[in-house]
C-alpha positions as CSV (number, residue, x, y, z in Angstrom):
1,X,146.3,96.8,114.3
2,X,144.6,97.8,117.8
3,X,142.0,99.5,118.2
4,X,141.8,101.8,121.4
5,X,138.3,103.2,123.0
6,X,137.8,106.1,125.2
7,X,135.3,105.2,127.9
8,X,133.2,108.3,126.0
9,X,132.8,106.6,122.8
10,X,132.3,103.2,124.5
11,X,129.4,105.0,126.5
12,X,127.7,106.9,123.7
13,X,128.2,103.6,121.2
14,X,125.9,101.5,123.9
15,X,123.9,104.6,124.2
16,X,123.2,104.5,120.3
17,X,122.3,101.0,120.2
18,X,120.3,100.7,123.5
19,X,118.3,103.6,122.0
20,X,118.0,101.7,118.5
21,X,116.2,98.7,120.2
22,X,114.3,100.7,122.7
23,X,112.8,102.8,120.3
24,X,112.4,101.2,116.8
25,X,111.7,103.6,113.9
26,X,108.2,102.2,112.1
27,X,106.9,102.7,109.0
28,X,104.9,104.8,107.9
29,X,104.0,102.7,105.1
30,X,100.7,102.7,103.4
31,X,99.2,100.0,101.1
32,X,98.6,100.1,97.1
33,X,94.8,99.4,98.4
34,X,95.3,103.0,100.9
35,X,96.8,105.3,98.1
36,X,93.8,107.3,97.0
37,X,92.9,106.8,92.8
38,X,93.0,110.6,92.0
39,X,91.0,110.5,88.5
40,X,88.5,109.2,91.1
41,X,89.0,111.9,93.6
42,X,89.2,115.0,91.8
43,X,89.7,113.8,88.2
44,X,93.3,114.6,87.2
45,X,96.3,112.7,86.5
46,X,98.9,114.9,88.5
47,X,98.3,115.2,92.2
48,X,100.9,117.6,93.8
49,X,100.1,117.8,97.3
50,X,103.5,119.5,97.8
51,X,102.4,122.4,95.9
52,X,105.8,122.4,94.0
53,X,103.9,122.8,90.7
54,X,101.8,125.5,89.7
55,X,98.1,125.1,87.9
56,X,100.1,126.3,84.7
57,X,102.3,123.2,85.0
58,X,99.6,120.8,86.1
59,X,97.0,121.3,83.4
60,X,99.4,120.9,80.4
61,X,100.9,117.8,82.7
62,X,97.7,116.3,83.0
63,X,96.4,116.5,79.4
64,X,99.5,115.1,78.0
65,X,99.0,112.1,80.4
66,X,95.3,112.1,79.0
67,X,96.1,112.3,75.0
């Protein structure tokens, strides 16, 4: 089986990996050290910094983690 190339995919191919070494993605990694103890901070269990749940589904949340 051959494979044929058009000179456009050959250019945007090199294009895609010149720009993969040029410009490496980092991480935005964090360590276990950097992650913030939230019974410290502001003494609940559930931290939803999303805002995704509401108070009525963080307080029953929280106090089932407690018991």
């Amino acid at each position: 089986m051959q494979l044929q190339f058009s000179n456009k995919q050959i250019i945007w191919s090199s294009l895609l990996c010149f720009s993969a070494m040029a410009f490496p993605l980092t991480s935005q990694a964090i360590t276990v050290q950097e992650v913030p103890n939230t019974r410290q901070v502001n003494n609940t269990w559930v931290t939803d910094n999303a805002n995704i749940l509401s108070d009525r589904m963080e307080t029953p949340l929280n106090q089932m983690i407690s018991d």
